[in-house]
C-alpha positions in Angstrom: 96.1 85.9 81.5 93.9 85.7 85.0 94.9 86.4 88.9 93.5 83.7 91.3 93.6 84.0 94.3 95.3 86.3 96.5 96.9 85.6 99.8 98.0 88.2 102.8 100.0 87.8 105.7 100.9 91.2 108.2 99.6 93.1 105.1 98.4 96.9 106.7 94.7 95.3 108.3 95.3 91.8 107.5 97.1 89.5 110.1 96.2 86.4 107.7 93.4 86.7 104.8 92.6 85.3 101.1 90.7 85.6 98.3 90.0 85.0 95.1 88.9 86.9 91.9 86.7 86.5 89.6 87.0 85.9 85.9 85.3 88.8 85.1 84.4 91.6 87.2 84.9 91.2 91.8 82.7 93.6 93.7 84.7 94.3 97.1 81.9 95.9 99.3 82.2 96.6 103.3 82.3 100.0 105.8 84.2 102.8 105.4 87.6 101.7 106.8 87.0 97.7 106.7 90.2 97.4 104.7 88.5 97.4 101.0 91.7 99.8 99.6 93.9 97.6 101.3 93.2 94.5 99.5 93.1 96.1 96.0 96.6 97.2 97.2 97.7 94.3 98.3 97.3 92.7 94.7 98.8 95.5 93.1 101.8 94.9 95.5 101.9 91.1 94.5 101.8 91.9 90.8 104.1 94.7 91.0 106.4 94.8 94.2 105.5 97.7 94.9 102.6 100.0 96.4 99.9 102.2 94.6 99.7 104.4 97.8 102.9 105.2 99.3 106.6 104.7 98.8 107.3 103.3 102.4 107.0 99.9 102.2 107.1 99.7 106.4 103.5 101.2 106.0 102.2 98.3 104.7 103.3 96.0 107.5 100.7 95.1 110.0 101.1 97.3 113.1 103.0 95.3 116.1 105.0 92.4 113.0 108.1 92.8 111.6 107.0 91.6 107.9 104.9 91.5 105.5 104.5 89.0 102.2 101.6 89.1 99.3 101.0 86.3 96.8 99.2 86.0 93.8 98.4 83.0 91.5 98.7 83.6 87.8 97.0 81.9 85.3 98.9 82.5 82.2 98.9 80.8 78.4 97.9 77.5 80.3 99.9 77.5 83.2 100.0 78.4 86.7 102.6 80.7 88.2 103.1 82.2 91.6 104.4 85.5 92.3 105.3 86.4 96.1 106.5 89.5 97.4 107.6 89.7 101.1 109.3 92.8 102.9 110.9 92.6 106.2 110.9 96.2 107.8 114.4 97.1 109.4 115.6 97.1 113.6 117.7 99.9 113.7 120.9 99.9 111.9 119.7 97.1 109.8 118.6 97.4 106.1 115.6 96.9 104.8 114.8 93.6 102.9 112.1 92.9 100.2 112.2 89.5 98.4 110.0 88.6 95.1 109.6 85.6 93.6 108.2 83.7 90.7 107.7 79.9 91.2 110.0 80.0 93.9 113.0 81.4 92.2 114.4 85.0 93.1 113.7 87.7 90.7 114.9 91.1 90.5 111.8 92.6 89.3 108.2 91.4 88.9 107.6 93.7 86.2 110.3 92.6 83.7 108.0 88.9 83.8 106.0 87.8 80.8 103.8 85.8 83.0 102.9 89.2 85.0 99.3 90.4 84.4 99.3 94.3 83.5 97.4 96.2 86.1 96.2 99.2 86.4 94.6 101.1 89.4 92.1 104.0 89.9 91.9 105.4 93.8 91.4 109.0 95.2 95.1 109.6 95.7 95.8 109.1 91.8 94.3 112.6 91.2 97.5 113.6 91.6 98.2 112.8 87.8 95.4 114.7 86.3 96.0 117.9 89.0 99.3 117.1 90.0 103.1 118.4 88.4 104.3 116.8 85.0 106.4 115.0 86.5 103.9 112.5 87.8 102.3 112.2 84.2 106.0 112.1 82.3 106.4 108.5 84.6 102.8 107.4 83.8 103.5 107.8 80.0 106.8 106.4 80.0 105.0 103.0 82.4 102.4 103.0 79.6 105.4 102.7 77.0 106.8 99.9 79.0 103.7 98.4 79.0 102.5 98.7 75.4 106.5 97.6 73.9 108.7 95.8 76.6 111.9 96.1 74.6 111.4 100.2 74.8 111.6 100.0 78.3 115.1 100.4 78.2 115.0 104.0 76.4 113.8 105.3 79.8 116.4 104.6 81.6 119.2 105.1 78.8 118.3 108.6 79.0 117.9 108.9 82.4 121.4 107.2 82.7 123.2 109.8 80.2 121.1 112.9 81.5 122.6 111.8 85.6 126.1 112.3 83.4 125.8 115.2 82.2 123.9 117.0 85.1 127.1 115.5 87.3 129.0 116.9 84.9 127.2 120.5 84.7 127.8 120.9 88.6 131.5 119.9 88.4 132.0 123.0 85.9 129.8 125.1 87.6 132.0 123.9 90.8 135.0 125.1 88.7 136.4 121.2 88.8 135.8 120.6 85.2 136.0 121.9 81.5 132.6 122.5 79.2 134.8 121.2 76.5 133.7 117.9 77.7 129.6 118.3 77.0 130.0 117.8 73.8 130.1 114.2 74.5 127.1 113.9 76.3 125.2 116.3 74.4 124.8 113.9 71.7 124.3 110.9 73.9 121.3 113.2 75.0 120.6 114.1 72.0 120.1 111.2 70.8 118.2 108.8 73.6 116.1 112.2 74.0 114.7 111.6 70.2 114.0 108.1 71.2 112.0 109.2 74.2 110.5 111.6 72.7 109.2 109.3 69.5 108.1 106.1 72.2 105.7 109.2 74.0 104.7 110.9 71.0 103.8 107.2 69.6 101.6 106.1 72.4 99.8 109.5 72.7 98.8 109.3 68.9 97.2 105.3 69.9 95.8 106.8 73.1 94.4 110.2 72.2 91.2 109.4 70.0 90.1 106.8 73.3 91.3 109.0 75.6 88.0 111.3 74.0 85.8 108.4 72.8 85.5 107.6 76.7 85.6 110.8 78.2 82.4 111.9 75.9 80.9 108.3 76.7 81.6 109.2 80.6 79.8 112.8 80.2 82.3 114.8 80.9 81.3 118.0 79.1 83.3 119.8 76.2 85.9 119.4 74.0 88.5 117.3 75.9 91.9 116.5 74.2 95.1 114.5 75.2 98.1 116.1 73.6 102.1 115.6 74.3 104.0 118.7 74.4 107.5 118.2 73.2 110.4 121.3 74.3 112.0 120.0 71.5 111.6 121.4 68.5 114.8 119.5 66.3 114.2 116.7 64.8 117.8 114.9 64.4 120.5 114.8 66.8 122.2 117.6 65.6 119.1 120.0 65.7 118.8 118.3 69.2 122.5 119.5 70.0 122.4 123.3 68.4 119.0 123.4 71.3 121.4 122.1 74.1 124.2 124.8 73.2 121.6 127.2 73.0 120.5 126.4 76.8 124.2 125.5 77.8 124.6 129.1 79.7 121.3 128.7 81.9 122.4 124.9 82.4 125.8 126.3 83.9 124.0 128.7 86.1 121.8 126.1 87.6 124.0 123.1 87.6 121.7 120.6 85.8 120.0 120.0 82.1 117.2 122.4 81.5 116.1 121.2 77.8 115.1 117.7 77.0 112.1 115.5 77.1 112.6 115.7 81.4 110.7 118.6 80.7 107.9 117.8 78.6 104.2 117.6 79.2 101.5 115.6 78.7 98.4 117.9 79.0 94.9 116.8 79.6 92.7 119.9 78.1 89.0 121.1 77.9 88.0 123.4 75.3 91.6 124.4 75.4 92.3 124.8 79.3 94.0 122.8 81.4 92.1 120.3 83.2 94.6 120.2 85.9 94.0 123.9 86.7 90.0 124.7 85.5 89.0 121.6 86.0 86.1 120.5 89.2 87.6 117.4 91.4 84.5 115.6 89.7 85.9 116.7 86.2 89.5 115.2 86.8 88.1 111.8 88.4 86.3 111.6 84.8 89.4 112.2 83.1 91.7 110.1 84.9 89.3 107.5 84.8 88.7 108.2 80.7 92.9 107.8 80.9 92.5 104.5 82.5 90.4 103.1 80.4 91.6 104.3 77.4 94.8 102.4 78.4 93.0 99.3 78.5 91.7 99.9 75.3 94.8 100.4 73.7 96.8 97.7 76.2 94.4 95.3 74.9 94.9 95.7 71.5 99.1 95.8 71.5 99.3 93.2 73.7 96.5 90.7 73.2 94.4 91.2 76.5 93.1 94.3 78.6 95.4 95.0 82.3 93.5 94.1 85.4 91.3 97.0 86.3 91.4 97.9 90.1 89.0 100.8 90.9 88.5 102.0 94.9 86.0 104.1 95.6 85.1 105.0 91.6 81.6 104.6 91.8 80.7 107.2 95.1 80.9 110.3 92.9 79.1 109.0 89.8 75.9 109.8 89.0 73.8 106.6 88.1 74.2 106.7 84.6 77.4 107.1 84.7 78.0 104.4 86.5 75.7 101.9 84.2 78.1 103.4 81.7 81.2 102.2 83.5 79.9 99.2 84.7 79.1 98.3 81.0 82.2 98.9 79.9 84.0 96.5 82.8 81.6 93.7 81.6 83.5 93.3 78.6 86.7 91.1 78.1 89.5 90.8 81.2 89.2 91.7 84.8 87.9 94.4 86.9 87.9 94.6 90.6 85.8 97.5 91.9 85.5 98.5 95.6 82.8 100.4 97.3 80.6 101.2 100.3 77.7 100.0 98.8 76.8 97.1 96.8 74.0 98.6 94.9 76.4 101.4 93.7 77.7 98.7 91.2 74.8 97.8 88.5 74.9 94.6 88.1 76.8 93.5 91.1 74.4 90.8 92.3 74.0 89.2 89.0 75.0 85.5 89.2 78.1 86.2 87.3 80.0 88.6 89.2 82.3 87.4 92.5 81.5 89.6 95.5 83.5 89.4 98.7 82.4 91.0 101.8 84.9 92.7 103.8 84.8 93.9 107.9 87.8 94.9 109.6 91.1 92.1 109.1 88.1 89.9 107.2 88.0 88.5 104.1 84.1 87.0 103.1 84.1 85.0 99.8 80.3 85.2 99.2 80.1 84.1 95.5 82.4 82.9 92.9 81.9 82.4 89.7 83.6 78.9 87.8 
């Protein structure tokens, strides 16, 4: 599976721009503030329908227009495919609208489509899932998941589903509108699309771990470094899982919502046995999340036949050189890699014949090489 080219309209910078990628790896050089993030963005909004950087999709249409639409071509098992995302940001009183497409026809979700290339995306702001709350790295896992096994999607949002119930239920008793004779219902639906969670995150931690450290040691970052899921739950049937929930049923009724479950777990990035997120230097957690990253491809590749698109902003201006020989060595391989920076010569290797390089100034797109 390969992305083509890319095509924006009213997207942040761009009032009209395109470009294509390279089979391999696409060097994306210009000034600070020329609108390199903004591309790599752009084609993780076309591939995904929705942003890497924010949640507000009016921030991504072009000051002073009303819309914005992103499309990709797709290269998949022979085949080409477009996918098109357009929003339409709202007058007042009016709703929002964001259209996506594949081929033409209306889809719900650009992720659900097996002609969708995987994509994954290192920039600054994604710190936040090394340093950030579990919360951040419980979703990461569980879009890994989704990634690795499509049909285990759906245990994500079963449980998510059944855990809504019974926290709605939880405030109705506290609320003194309901009886607690009715958890016992949904204690065993949690129960038991908890284990399933639990089992999908616990099964793609064990593939993930051991090159999770083969690449953090290969990236230099120093000490014994160790990915491990931490489960609250110590049962291991649903009615183990049940006696936990009746065990946390009084501080459940106090608050009003579930306190025990896998909503609560962790997935902890250690060195020598402290957490990264708290004793780890900014430079120490861009190694690991970039160590997680490609670990994922590693693993991505390997499930499902060929690595995710690799989009890295801004990965190479803290690196050391050898480090980023290192990186740019591993990128060479199989699959694609787009890599942005200040700098061409930041990027080992980025002049060679074989690598597609687009120049970028402010709303401009420069195609200066591509490679057949």
């Amino acid at each position: 599976m390969r992305l083509g080219a890319v095509e924006l309209r009213d997207f942040r910078t761009y009032a009209r721009a395109s470009a294509v990628l390279g089979p391999g790896l696409t060097v994306v050089h210009g000034a600070n503030g020329a609108g390199k993030s903004n591309l790599l963005e752009a084609v993780y909004f076309g591939c995904t329908g929705r942003s890497p950087r924010t949640r507000a999709d009016r921030e991504l249409v072009r000051f002073g227009a009303r819309a914005t639409r992103v499309t990709v071509a797709v290269e998949a098992e022979g085949r080409e495919h477009e996918l098109a995302v357009a929003y339409s940001a709202p007058s007042p009183g009016e709703p929002q609208v964001k259209r996506m497409t594949c081929d033409g026809a209306l889809v719900e979700r650009l992720i659900d489509l097996p002609v969708r290339p995987l994509v994954s995306v290192f920039m600054p702001d994604r710190l936040e899932l090394v340093k950030g709350p579990p919360t951040l790295r419980r979703a990461h896992l569980d879009q890994l998941v989704a990634a690795l096994w499509p049909a285990r999607a759906a245990t994500r949002r079963d449980y998510s589903q059944v855990l809504a119930q019974r926290n709605a239920l939880l405030a109705r008793i506290r609320a003194g509108r309901a009886s607690d004779a009715a958890l016992a219902t949904w204690d065993r639906e949690l129960a038991g699309k908890g284990l399933e969670l639990r089992a999908d995150r616990e099964r793609a931690v064990a593939l993930l771990s051991g090159p999770f450290v083969a690449q953090a040691e290969k990236l230099g970052l120093s000490g014994t470094v160790t990915l491990e899921y931490r489960s609250r739950i110590a049962a291991e049937d649903v009615d183990g899982f049940v006696a936990e929930l009746l065990e946390h049923r009084a501080a459940d009724l106090d608050r009003g919502f579930s306190t025990h479950g896998p909503h609560r777990d962790e997935l902890a990035i250690r060195r020598d046995g402290r957490e990264l997120r708290v004793y780890g230097s900014q430079g120490e957690q861009r190694l690991a999340l970039l160590s997680l990253l490609l670990a994922e491809r590693t693993v991505l590749a390997a499930e499902r036949g060929s690595p995710p698109l690799m989009l890295l902003d801004d990965v190479m201006s803290e690196l050391d050189s050898g480090r980023r020989a290192l990186l740019a060595g591993e990128l060479s391989g199989a699959g694609q890699s787009v890599i942005a920076s200040t700098d061409l010569d930041h990027v080992p290797g980025g002049t060679d014949a074989t690598v597609t390089r687009i120049a970028i100034s402010p709303g401009t797109i420069l195609q200066e090489a591509l490679t057949a």
